[in-house]
C-alpha positions as CSV (number, residue, x, y, z in Angstrom):
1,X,142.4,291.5,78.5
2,X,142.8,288.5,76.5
3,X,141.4,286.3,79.4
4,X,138.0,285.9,78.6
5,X,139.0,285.0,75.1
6,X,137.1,281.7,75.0
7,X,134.2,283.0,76.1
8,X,134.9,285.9,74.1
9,X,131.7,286.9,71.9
10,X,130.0,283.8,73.0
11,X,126.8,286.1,73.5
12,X,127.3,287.3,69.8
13,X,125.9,284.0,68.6
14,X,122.8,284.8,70.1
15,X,122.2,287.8,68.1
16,X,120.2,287.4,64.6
17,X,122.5,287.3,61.9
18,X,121.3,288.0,58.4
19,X,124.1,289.2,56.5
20,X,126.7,285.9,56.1
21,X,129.7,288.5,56.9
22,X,127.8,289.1,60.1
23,X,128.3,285.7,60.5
24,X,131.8,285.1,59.4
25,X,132.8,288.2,61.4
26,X,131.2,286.0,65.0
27,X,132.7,282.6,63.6
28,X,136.1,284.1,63.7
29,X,135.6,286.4,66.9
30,X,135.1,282.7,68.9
31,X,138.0,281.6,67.2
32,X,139.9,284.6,68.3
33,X,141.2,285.6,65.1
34,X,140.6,288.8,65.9
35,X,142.1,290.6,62.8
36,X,139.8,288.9,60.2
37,X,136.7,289.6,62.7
38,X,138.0,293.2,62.8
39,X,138.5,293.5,59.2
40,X,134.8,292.3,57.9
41,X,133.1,294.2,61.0
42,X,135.2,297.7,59.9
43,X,134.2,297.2,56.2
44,X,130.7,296.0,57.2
45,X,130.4,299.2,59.1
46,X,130.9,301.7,55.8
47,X,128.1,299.4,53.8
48,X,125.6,299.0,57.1
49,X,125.5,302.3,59.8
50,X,122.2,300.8,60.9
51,X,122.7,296.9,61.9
52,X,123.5,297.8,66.1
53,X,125.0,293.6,66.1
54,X,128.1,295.6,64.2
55,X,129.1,298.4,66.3
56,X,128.6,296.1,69.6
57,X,130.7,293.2,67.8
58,X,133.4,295.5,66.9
59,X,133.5,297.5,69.7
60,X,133.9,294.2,71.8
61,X,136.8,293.1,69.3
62,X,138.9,296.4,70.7
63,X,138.1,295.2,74.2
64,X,139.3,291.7,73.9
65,X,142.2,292.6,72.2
66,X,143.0,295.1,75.0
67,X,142.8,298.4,73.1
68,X,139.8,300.1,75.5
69,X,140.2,303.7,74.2
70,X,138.9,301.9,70.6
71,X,136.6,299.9,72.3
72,X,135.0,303.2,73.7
73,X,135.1,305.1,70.8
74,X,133.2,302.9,68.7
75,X,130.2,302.5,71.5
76,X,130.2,306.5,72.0
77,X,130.2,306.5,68.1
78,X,127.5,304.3,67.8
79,X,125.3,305.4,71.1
80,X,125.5,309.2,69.0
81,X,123.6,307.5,66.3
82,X,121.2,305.5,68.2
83,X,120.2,304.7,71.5
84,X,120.6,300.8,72.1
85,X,121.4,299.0,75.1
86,X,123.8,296.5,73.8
87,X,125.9,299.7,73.1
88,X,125.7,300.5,76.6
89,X,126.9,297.0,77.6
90,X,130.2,297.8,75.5
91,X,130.9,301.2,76.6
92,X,130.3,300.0,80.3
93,X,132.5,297.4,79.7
94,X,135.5,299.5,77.9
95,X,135.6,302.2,80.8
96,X,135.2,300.3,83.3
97,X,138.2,298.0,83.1
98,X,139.9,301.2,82.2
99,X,139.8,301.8,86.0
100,X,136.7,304.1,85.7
101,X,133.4,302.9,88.3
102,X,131.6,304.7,86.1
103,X,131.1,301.9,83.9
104,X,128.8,300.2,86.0
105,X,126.6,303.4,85.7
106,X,126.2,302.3,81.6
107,X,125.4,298.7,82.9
108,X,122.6,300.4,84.6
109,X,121.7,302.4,81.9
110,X,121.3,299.4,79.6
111,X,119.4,297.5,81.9
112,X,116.9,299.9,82.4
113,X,116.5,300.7,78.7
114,X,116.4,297.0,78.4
115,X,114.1,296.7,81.4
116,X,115.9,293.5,82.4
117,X,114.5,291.5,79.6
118,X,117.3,291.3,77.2
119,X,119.1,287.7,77.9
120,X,121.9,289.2,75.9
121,X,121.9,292.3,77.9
122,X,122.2,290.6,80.7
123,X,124.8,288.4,79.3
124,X,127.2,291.1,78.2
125,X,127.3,292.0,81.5
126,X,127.8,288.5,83.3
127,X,130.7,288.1,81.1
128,X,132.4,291.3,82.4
129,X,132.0,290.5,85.8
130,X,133.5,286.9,84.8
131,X,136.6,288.1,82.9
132,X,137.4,291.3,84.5
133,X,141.4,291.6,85.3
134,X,140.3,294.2,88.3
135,X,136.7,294.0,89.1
136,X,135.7,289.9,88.8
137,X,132.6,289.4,90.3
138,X,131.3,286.1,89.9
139,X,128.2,286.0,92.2
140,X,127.1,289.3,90.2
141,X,127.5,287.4,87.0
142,X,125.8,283.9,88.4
143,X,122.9,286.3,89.3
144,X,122.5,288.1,85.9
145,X,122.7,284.5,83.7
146,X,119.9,283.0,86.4
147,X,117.8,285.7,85.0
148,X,119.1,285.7,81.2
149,X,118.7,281.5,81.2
150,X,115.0,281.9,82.4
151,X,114.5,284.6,79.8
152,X,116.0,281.6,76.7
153,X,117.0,278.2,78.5
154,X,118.0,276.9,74.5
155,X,120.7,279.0,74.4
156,X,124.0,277.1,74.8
157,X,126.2,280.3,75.5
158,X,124.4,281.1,78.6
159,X,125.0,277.6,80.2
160,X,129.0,278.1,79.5
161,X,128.8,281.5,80.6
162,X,127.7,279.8,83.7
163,X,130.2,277.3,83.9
164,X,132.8,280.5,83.6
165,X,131.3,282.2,86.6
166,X,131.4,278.4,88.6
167,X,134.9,278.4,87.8
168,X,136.0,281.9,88.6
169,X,134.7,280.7,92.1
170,X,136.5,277.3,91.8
171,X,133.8,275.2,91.7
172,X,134.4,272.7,89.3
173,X,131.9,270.5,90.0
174,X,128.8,273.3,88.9
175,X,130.9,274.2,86.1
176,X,131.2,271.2,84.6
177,X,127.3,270.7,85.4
178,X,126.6,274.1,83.6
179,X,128.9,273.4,80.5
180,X,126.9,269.6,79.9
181,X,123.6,271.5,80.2
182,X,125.5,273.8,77.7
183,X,125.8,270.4,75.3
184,X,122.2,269.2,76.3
185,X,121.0,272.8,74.9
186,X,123.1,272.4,71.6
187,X,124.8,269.0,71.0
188,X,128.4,269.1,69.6
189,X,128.4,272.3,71.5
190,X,132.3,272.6,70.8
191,X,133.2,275.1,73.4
192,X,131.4,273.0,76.6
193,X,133.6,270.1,75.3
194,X,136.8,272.7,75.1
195,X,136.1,273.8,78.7
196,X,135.0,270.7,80.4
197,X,138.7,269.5,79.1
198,X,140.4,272.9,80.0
199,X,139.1,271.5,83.8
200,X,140.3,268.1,83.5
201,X,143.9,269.2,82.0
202,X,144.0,271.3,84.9
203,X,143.6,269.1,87.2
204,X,146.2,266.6,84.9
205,X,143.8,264.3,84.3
206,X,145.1,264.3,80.8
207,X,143.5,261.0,79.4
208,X,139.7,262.7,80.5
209,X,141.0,266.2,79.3
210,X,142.1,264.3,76.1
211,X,139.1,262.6,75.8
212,X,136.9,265.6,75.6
213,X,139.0,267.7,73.5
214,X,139.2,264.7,70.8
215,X,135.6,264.1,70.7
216,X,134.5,267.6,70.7
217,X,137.3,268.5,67.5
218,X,135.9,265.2,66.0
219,X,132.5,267.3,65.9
220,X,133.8,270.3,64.8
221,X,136.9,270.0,62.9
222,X,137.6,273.4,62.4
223,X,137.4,274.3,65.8
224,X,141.3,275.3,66.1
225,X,141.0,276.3,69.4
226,X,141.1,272.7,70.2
227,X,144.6,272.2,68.9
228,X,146.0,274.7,71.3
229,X,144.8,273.2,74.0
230,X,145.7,269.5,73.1
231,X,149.0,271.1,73.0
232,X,149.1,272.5,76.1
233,X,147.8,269.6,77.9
234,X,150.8,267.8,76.3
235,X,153.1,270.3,77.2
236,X,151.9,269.6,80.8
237,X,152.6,266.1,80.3
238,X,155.9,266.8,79.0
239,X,155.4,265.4,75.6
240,X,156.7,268.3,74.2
241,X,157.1,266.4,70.6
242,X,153.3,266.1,70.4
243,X,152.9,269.4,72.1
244,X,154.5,270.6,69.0
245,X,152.4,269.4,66.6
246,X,149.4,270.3,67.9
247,X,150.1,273.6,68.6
248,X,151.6,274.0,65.2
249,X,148.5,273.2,63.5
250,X,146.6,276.3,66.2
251,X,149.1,278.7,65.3
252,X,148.5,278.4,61.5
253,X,145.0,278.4,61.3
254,X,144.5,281.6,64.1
255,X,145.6,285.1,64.0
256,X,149.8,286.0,63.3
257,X,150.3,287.1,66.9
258,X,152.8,287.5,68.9
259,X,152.0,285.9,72.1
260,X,151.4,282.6,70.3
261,X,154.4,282.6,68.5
262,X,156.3,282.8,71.6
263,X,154.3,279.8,73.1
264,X,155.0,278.0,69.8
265,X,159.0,279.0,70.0
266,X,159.1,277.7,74.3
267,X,157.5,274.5,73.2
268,X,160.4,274.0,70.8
269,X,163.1,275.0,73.2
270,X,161.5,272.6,76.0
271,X,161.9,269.8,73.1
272,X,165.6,270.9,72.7
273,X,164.5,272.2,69.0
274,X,167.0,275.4,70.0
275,X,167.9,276.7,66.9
276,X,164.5,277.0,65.6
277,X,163.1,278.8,68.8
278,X,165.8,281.1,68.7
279,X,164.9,282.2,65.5
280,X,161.3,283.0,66.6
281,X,162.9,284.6,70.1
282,X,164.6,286.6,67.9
283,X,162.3,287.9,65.5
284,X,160.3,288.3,68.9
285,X,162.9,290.5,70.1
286,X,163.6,292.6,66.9
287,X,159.8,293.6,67.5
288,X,160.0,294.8,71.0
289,X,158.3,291.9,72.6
290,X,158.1,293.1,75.7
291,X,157.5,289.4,78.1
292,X,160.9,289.7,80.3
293,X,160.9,286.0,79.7
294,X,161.5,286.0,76.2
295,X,165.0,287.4,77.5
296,X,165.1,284.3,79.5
297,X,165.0,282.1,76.9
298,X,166.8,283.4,74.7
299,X,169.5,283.5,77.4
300,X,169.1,279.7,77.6
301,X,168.8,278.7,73.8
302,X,172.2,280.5,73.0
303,X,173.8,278.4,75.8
304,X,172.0,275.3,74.7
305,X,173.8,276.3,71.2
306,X,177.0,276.6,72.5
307,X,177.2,280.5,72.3
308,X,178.0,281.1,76.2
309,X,178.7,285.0,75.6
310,X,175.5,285.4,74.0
311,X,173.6,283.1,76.7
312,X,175.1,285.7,79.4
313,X,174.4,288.8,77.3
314,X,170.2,287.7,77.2
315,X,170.6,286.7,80.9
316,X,171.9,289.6,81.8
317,X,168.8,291.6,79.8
318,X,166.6,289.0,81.3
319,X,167.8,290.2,85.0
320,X,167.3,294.0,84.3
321,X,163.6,293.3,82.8
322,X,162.7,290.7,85.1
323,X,161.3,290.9,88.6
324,X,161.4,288.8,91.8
325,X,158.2,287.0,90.9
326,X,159.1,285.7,87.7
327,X,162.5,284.6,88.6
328,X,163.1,281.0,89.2
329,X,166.0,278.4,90.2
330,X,166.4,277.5,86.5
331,X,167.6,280.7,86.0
332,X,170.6,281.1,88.6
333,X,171.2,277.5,87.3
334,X,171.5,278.9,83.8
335,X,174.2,281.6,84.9
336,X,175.6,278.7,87.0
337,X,176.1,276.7,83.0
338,X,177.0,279.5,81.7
339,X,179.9,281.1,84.3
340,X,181.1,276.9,84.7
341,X,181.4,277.2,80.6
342,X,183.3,280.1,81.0
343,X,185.7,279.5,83.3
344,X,184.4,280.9,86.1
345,X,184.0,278.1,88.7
346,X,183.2,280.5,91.5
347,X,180.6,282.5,90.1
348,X,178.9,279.6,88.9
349,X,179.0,277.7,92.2
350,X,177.4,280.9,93.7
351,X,175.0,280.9,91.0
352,X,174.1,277.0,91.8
353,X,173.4,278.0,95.2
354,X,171.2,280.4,94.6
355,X,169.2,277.8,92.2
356,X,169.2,275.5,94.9
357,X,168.0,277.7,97.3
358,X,165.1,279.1,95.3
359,X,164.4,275.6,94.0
360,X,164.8,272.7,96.7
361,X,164.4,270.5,93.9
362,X,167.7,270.8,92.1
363,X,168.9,268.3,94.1
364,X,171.7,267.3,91.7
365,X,173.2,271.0,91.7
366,X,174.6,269.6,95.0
367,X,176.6,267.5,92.9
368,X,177.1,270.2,90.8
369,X,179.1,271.8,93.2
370,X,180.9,269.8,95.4
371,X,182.5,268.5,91.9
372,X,183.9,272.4,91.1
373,X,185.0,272.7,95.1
374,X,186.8,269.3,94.3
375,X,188.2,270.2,91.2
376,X,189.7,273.2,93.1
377,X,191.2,270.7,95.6
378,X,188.9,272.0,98.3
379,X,187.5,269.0,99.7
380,X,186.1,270.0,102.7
381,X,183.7,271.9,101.1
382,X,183.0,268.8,98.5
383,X,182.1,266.9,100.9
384,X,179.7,269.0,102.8
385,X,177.9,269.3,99.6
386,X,177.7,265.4,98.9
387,X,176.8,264.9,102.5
388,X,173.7,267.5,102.2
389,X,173.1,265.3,99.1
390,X,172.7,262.0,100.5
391,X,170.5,263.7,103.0
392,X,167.6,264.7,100.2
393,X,168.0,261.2,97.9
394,X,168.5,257.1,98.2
395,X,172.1,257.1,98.0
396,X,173.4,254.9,95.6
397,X,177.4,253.1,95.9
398,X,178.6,256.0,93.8
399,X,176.6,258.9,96.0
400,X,179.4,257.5,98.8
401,X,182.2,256.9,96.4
402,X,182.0,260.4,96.0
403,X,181.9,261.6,99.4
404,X,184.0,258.9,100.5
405,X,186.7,260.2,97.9
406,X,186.3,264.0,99.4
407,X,186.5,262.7,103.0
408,X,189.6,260.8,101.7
409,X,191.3,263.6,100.0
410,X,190.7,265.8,102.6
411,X,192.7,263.5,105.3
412,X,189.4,262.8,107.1
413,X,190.4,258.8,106.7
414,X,187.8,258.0,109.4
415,X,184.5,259.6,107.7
416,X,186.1,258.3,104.3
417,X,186.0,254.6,105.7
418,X,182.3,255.2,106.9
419,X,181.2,256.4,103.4
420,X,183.6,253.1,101.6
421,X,181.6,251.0,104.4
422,X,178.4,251.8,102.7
423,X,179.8,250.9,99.4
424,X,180.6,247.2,100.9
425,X,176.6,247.1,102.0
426,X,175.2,248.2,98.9
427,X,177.5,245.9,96.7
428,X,179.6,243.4,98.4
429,X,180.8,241.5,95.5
430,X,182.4,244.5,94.1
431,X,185.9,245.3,94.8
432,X,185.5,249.0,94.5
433,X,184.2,249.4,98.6
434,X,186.9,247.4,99.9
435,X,189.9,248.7,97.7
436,X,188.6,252.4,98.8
437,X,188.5,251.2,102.7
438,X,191.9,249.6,102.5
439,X,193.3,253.3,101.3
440,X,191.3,254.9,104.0
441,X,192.6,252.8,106.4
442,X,196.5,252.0,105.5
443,X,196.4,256.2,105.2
444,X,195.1,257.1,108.2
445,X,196.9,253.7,110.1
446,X,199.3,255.4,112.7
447,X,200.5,251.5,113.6
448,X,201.3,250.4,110.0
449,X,202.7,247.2,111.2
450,X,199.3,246.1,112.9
451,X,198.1,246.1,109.3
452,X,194.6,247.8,109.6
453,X,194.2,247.9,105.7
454,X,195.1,244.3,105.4
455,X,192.0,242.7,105.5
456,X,190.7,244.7,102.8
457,X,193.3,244.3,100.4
458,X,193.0,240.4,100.8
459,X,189.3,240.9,100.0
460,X,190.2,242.8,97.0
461,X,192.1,240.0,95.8
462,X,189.6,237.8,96.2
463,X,186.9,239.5,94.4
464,X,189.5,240.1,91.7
465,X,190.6,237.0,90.7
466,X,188.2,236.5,88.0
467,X,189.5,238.7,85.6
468,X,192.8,239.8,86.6
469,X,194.0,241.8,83.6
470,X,191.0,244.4,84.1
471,X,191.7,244.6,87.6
472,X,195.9,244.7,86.8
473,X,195.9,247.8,88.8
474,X,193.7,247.2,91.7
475,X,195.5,243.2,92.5
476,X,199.0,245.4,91.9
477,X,198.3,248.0,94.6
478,X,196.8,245.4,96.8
479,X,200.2,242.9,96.5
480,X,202.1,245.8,97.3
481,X,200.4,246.9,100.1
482,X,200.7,243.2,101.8
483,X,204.5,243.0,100.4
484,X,204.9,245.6,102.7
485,X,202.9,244.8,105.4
486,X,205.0,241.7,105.8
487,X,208.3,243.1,105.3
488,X,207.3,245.1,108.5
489,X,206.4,242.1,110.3
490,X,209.6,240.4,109.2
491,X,208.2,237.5,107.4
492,X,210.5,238.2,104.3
493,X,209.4,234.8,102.6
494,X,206.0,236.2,102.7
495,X,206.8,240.2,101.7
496,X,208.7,238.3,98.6
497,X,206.0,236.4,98.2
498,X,203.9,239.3,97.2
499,X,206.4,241.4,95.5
500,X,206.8,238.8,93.1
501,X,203.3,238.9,92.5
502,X,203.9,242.5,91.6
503,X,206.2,241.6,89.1
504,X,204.3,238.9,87.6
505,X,201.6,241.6,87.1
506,X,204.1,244.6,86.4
507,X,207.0,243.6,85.0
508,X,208.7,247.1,85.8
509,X,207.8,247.8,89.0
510,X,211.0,249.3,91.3
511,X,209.4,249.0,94.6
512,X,209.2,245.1,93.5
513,X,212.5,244.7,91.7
514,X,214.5,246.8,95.1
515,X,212.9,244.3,97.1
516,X,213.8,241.3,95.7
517,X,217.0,242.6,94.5
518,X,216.4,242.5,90.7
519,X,217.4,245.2,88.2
């Protein structure tokens, strides 16, 4: 019901207004605080049974706000006093969207009493038809505000009106041509500015959408609705920061509602503010606010904060609430977080499959992954997962160090060597490829003596020589390996060659002091 809300009333402000509260009560209807515009129409009503601008504004209020049996009540209330066709409009309009066809007899109704004439007749109509949840029907509504404009083409509502029905057909082009007509017909018209940059920030052309929204708050300042949508084109744009304070400065200046409190409390979670939008989630909760997604969330904050028993007790909420449609990867990556926190390595990694799987996008959950199956020493499995990786991304050296280590640890010395390989290409002035390919090979080498491994351990050394002490370890194993590799080919002078580098580097190494017979 709320999604006509900022076109809500717009044909209200083509209504004579005497009475300031009148006024006041249409101000704050556009503005969608709701609550105040109920409050000064419901006391206006005791003091004035005769002004019909009342009973239709207030009747609309219940409609907007999605309470139809209210809505209908007041127009039957008021239609028992007098005939008017504006009161007709409203009670067409509350039991119609309550699933009843009959409606569209009222519309009828107040068209003939009207005899077609009334632009804001005609206009209370068109903006059924545009807003409708069940019976949208823009071509009805384009048709009806053609007739209303030729009846007043000053009035700026009917132009955005226009724009409304354009859009509901997804012509942004006419929209955008009805909603500068709308300026042209008032200028600083602050809703054609809000709507042209609702398109724009659609679209993410944020610095246009920006643009509009800015110029159009500069003209009317206390036009809040514009700082809810600055915020949510910044939320698209993923400065959540700014997001913040825009949206901030919307929430208290509108109506305390719950809806906005929870879009103020997400914006804070997605700029990691967690323990301030869990207290909002909360309050949210302890008043039976019944979006499955608040569930979500709170499911994530309380992991964010390090409560993981609390993050799975929301999550588990979130899954009995929620429904197929509003589930997304995030949230089998969540439980996947969550079950890793707790211990449970293999109902997070089936968790992180079902994320990846509902979102293709999670490519580093593949990493994710394979590092639990290699933690639990099962390697194969690793390494499928890194090779799927390299598959979706432009592997890096340390993408194949990774799979290069699973292949490795998993005896598959071949594949391990292909992946080290690629480390040599990417970087060949590091020692890292080399050292890993002279492991490969020397461990899968069934003919030790012909020295497979060797030329990579020599490489090693050379590309270590610069700064021996931080590569002690690497020049150590790679001495050893030739030490050995020449004791096999019986060139002692050279094997002691080598192990005496060992010592030089490693003062206690037994291999070293057995060969040359030191103790």
């Amino acid at each position: 019901m709320r999604k006509g809300i900022l076109v809500g009333f717009a044909l209200m402000q083509t209504l004579i207004m005497n009475a300031q509260t009148v006024q006041d009560a249409t101000k704050s209807i556009e503005l969608e605080q709701f609550e105040k515009a109920k409050k000064i129409l419901v006391e206006l009503s005791k003091k004035d049974q005769k002004n019909p601008e009342i009973a239709f504004q207030l009747s609309d209020v219940y409609y907007q706000t999605g309470n139809l049996d209210s809505a209908k009540i007041v127009a039957e209330q008021a239609l028992a006093k007098n005939e008017n066709a504006l009161y007709y409009v409203a009670l067409g309009k509350s039991v119609y969207e309550n699933n009843d066809k009959s409606g569209e007899n009222y519309f009828e109704k107040a068209l003939a009493l009207s005899k077609s004439k009334d632009p804001k007749v005609l206009a209370g109509i068109a903006e059924f038809y545009i807003n409708s949840v069940k019976f949208k029907n823009a071509d009805k509504a384009i048709a009806l505000l053609q007739t209303a404009i030729s009846k007043d083409d000053k009035n700026p509502y009917y132009y955005s009106l226009m724009g409304d029905a354009y859009l509901a057909k997804n012509d942004g082009s006419k929209a955008i041509e009805s909603f500068k007509k709308a300026l042209n017909a008032k200028p600083g018209f602050p809703m054609a500015y809000l709507k042209i940059g609702n398109i724009y920030n659609k679209a993410r052309n944020y610095n246009e959408g920006l643009k509009y929204y800015n110029e159009g708050l500069e003209k009317n300042p206390d036009y809040v609705l514009f700082h809810r949508q600055i915020g949510d084109l910044y939320y698209r744009a993923k400065q959540y920061q700014k997001a913040i304070a825009s949206y901030k400065v919307y929430v208290e200046n509108t109506d305390k509602n719950a809806d906005n409190d929870f879009r103020y409390a997400s914006f804070l979670f997605l700029n990691e503010n967690y323990k301030d939008a869990l207290g909002i989630f909360e309050s949210l909760k302890k008043n039976n606010y019944s979006n499955p997604i608040l569930y979500r969330l709170l499911g994530y904050s309380y992991y964010e904060t390090g409560d993981v028993s609390k993050g799975l007790e929301y999550m588990n909420e979130y899954w009995k609430k929620t429904n197929d449609k509003l589930v997304i990867g995030t949230d089998y990556e969540y439980m996947g977080k969550i079950y890793s926190k707790s211990g449970n390595d293999s109902l997070a990694i089936i968790n992180y499959k079902k994320a990846i799987e509902k979102d293709t996008s999670k490519i580093e959950l593949y990493s994710e992954v394979a590092g639990m199956y290699f933690t639990g020493k099962q390697y194969g499995k690793a390494a499928e997962m890194f090779a799927i990786r390299l598959t979706k991304i432009a592997p890096t050296a340390q993408d194949y160090l990774n799979l290069g280590k699973a292949y490795y640890y998993d005896k598959n010395y071949s594949l391990a060597d292909s992946a080290f390989a690629k480390i040599v290409e990417i970087i060949p002035t590091s020692p890292t490829g080399y050292l890993w390919r002279a492991r490969a090979n020397y461990a899968g080498d069934v003919t030790p003596d012909k020295g497979k491994a060797k030329p990579y351990y020599e490489k090693v050394i050379e590309l270590t020589q610069a700064d021996v002490q931080k590569n002690k370890k690497e020049l150590t194993d790679s001495y050893a390996y030739l030490a050995y590799h020449y004791s096999l080919t019986k060139d002692k002078t050279k094997s002691n060659e080598y192990w005496t580098k060992v010592l030089e580097l490693d003062p206690e190494n037994k291999m070293a002091k057995q060969a040359l017979g030191k103790k």
